[in-house]
C-alpha positions as CSV (number, residue, x, y, z in Angstrom):
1,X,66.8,-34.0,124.4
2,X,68.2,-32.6,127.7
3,X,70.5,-30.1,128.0
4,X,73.2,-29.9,130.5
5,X,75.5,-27.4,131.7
6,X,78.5,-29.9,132.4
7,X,79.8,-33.3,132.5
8,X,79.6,-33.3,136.0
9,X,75.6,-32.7,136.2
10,X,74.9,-35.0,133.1
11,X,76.4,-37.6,135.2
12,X,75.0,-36.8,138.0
13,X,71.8,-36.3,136.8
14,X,72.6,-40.0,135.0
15,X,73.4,-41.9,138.0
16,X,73.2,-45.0,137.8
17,X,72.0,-45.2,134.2
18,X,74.0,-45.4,131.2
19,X,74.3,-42.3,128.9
20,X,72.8,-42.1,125.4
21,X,74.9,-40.2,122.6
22,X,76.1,-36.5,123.6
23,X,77.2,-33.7,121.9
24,X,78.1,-30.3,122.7
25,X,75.5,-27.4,122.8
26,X,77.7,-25.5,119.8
27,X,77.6,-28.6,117.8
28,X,73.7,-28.6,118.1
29,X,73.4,-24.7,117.2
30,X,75.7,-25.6,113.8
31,X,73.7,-28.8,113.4
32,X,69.8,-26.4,114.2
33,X,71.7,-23.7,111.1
34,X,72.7,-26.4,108.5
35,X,69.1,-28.4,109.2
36,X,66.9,-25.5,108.8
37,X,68.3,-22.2,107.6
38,X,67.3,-22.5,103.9
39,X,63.7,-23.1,105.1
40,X,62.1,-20.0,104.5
41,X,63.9,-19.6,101.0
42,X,60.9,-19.1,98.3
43,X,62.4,-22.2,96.4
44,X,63.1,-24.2,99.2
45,X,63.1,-28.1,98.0
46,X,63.3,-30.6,101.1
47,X,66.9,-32.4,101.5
48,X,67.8,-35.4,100.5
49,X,68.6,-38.2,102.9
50,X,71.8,-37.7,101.1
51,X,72.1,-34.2,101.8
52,X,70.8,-34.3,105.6
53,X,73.8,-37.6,106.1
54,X,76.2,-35.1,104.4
55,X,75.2,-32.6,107.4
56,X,75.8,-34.9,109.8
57,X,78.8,-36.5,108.9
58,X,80.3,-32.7,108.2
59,X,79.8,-31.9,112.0
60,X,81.4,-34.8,113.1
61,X,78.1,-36.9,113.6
62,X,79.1,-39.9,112.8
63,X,78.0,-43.9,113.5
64,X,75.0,-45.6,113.8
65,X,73.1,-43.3,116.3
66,X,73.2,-40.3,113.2
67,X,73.2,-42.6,110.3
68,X,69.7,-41.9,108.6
69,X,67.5,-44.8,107.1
């Protein structure tokens, strides 16, 4: 992961390479929330695969880059 404080110095940081799938640091922050928050809950269960795609696709991740096997 590589962060990036513009478009301007991902693509010039890029340069002649092509770039992979991007998303805005606020997307990541809801995404790190949504992930992760109910982690420390005494009856924590892990997510389903169903549950973690429902995550995704409710942010806007969509495609084959966030669809999980």
């Amino acid at each position: 992961m590589n962060l990036f404080r513009s478009e301007e110095h991902m693509r010039h940081w890029l340069g002649d390479r092509a770039p992979g799938t991007t998303i805005p640091v606020t997307t990541l922050a809801a995404l790190a929330v949504a992930w992760w928050d109910d982690r420390l809950s005494p009856d924590w269960q892990p997510h389903t695969r169903e549950r973690n795609q429902a995550i995704l696709e409710g942010l806007g991740l969509t495609g084959g880059f966030w669809a999980l096997a």
